[in-house]
N, C-alpha and C positions, 0 to 999 in steps of 0.2 A: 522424545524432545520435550514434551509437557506433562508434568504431572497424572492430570485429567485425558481421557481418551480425548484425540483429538477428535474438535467440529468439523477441520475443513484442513486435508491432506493433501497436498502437491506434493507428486511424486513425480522425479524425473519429465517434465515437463518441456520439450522443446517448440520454440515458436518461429517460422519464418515466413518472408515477405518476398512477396515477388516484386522486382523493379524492371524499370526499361534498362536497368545496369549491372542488374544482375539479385542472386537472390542474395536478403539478407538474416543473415543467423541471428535472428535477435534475444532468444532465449534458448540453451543447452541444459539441458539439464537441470531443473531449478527444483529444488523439493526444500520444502518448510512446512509445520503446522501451526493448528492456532486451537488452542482448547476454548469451550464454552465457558465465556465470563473473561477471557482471555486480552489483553491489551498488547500488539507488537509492532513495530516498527519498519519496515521497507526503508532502507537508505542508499543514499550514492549519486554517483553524480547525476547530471541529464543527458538521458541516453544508455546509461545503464540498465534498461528493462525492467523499470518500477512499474510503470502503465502499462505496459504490453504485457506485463503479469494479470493486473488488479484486469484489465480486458480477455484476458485468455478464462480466468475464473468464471465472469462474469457472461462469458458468452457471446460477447460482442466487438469481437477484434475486426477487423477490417475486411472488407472485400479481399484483398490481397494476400492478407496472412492467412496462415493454417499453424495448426496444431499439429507438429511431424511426432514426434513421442508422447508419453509419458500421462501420467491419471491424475485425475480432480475428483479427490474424494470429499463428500460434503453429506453428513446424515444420513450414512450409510446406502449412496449412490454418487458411480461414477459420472461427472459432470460433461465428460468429453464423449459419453453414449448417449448421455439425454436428446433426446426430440428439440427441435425448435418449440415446440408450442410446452414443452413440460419444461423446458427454461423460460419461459415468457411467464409461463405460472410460478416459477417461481420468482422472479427476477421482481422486484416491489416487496414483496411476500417474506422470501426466507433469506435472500439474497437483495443487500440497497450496498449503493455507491453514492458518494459525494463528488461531485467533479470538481477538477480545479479550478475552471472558470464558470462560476453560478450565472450568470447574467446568458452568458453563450448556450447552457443548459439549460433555463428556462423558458418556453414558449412565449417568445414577447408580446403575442396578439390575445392571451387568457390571461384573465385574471391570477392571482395568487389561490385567490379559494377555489376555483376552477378546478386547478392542474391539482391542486390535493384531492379534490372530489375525485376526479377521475383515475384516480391508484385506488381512492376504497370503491368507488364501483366496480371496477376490474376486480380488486382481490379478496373485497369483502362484501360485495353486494348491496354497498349502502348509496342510495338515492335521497334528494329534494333534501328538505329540511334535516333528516340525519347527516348526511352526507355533513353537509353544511354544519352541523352545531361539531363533529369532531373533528374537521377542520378548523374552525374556531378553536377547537379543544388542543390541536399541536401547534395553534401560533404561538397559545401564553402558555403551551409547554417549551419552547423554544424562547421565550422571553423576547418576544414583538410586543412594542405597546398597541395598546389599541386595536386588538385583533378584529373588531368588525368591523372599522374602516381599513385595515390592510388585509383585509378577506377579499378587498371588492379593488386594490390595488395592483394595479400594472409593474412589470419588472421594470421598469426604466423609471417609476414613479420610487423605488426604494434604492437606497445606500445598497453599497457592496455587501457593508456587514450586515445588513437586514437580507440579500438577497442568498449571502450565506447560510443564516436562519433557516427561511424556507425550504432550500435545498435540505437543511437537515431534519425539516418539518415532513419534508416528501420521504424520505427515505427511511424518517422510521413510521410512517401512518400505520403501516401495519403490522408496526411491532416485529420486525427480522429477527432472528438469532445471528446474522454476520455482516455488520455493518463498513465497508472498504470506504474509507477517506483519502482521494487521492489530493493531496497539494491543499486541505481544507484551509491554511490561512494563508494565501497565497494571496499579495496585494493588500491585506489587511495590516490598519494601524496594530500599534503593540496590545495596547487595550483593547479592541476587538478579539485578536488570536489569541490572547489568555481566557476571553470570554466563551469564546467559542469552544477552545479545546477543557475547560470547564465545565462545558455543559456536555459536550462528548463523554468525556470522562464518567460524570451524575448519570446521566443516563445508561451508560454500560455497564453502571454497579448496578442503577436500582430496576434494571430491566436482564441481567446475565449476560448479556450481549457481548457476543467475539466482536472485536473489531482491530482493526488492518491500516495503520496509520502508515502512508506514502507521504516520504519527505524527505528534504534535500537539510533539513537543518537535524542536525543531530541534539541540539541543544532541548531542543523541542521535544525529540525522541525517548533521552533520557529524561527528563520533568514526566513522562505520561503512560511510558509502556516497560513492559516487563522485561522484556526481550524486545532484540533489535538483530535484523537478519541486514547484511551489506551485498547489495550488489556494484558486480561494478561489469559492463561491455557483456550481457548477458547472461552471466552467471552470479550465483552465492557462493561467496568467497569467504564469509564468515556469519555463524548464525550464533548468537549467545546471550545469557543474561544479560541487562544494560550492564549491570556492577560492575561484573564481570570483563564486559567487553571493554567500559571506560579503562579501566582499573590495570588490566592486560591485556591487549590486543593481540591477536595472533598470526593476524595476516600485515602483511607491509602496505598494501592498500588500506586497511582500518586505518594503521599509525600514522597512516600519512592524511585521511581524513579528521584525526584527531589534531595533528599538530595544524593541520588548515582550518581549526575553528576555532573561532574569537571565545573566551571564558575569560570570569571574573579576574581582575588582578593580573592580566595579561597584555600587554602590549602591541600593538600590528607592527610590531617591527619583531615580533615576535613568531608571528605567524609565516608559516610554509607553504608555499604554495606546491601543489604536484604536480611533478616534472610530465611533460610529455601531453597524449590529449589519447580517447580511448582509441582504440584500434579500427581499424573498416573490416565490418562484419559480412563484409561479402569475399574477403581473402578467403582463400582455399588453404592457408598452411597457416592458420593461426596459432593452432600446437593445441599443448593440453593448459597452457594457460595465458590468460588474453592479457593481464598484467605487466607479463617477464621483460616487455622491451622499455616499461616504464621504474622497473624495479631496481637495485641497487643490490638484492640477493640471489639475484636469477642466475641460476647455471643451465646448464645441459638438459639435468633433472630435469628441466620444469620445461623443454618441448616435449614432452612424453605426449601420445596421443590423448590418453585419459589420466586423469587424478581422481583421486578416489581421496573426498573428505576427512579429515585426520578427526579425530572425536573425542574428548577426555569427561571429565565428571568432576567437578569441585564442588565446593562448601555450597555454591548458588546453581547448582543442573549440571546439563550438559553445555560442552561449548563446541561446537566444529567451525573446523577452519580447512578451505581448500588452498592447499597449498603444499609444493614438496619439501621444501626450506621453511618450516613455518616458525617465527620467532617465539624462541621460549625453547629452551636445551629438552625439556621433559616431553615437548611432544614431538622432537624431533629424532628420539630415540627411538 
């Protein structure tokens, strides 16, 4: 998939949830990687198992959900054998997330400098005044003004986009190798979410840093990462270079998120909306693809119980596309 041996390998990956209504299938089989230094994309709609992924990684899915298949390879250890306490070590440490709602994420009764300190006392043993000056040291790396009055500052005392900052001051304190942004400019002005994913960006160069952009805007996607993987109703449907993917699409769900996103010199009368809404993931015969009742190329093919990824290699990598009918004569042959 990546050039570079991958940092962080999802293999076959499925995730479900127990309800009062029954279970639900929220992730089938998901596998994608991310090499070190690496920039990609999660896209698709809401409900499509962006979070339930970026949670399944991370260790922290819900009382409810389990992990029914598949491996989370991460620095040459399986993440779904780990111990609670050797994810807890790691989790700050080699593995940080961005949540999408920073305000709801941060402790509203600590300080800002507080809740930093206590990630480097957990994972790097720093106490009192240390503590404290390299806290100081990732506000005005995150570009807070006045970091020793917003050291001593309460979440409700800062803007959204400051309280985003923080959140990004917290998760890399200790310097990760795999940094998950889920929904990171969510609610923010325009100016802010350029600023933000700016400094994302600066920082994943001048630190090698994988990181794992979760997001419903594609525009945003292609501006920032290299590759962009599409889900849609629990599975990856297409995982390919942006170029690539903008340029030709392969799945009829991508095309159809392309033509529903606003670009320069385009009209909203121009714009498509997609037919239909995803599937309910607790049916028993949803087939081998969750798409086909929303599709316009859907035959027979495509209830097979399983599909098996189609894969090709151009001028920019690989590209796979799960799909029986996949647009484009070359990889339907």
């Amino acid at each position: 998939m990546t050039a570079n041996p991958p940092l962080l390998s999802v293999e076959g990956v499925s995730v479900a949830f127990r309800t009062r209504a029954g279970e639900v299938k929220a992730l089938e089989r998901v596998s994608f990687s991310v090499a070190r230094g690496e920039t990609i994309a999660i896209v698709g709609e809401s409900g499509s198992g962006k979070s339930v992924t970026a949670q399944a990684i991370m260790g922290i899915l819900d009382p409810a959900g389990r992990v029914a298949e598949g491996r989370i390879g991460f620095g040459g250890m399986d993440l779904l054998q780990a111990t609670q306490r050797e994810l807890a070590d790691m989790r700050g440490r080699e593995l940080a997330m961005i949540f999408q709602n920073p305000r709801g994420a941060l402790n509203p009764i600590r300080t800002v400098g507080d809740q930093i300190a206590d990630v480097l006392a957990r994972h790097e043993h720093l106490k009192g005044p240390a503590a404290r000056a390299r806290a100081m040291e990732m506000l005005a790396l995150v570009k807070i003004t006045d970091p020793p009055r917003r050291l001593d500052a309460y979440p409700f005392e800062l803007s959204g986009g400051m309280c985003q900052r923080v959140m990004i001051a917290l998760a890399l304190a200790c310097r990760p190798a795999l940094l998950i942004a889920d929904e990171p400019t969510t609610g923010l002005d325009v100016t802010t979410q350029a600023a933000i994913m700016d400094l994302i960006d600066e920082l994943g160069r001048s630190r090698g840093m994988a990181t794992v952009l979760i997001t419903h805007d594609l525009g945003l996607a292609a501006e920032h990462c290299r590759r962009i993987v599409v889900m849609h109703a629990g599975h990856v449907v297409e995982d390919a270079p942006a170029e690539a993917l903008f340029a030709a699409p392969r799945h009829p769900y991508t095309a159809r998120l392309l033509a529903a996103t606003p670009r320069p010199g385009r009209h909203l009368a121009d714009l498509a909306s997609i037919p239909g809404g995803l599937p309910d993931l607790r049916r028993g015969d949803l087939g081998g693809c969750r798409f086909l009742d929303r599709c316009e190329r859907a035959g027979e093919v495509c209830r097979a119980p399983t599909l098996v990824p189609v894969e090709t290699m151009g001028a920019s990598g690989h590209h796979r596309v799960l799909c029986a009918q996949p647009i484009g004569e070359e990889l339907a042959a």
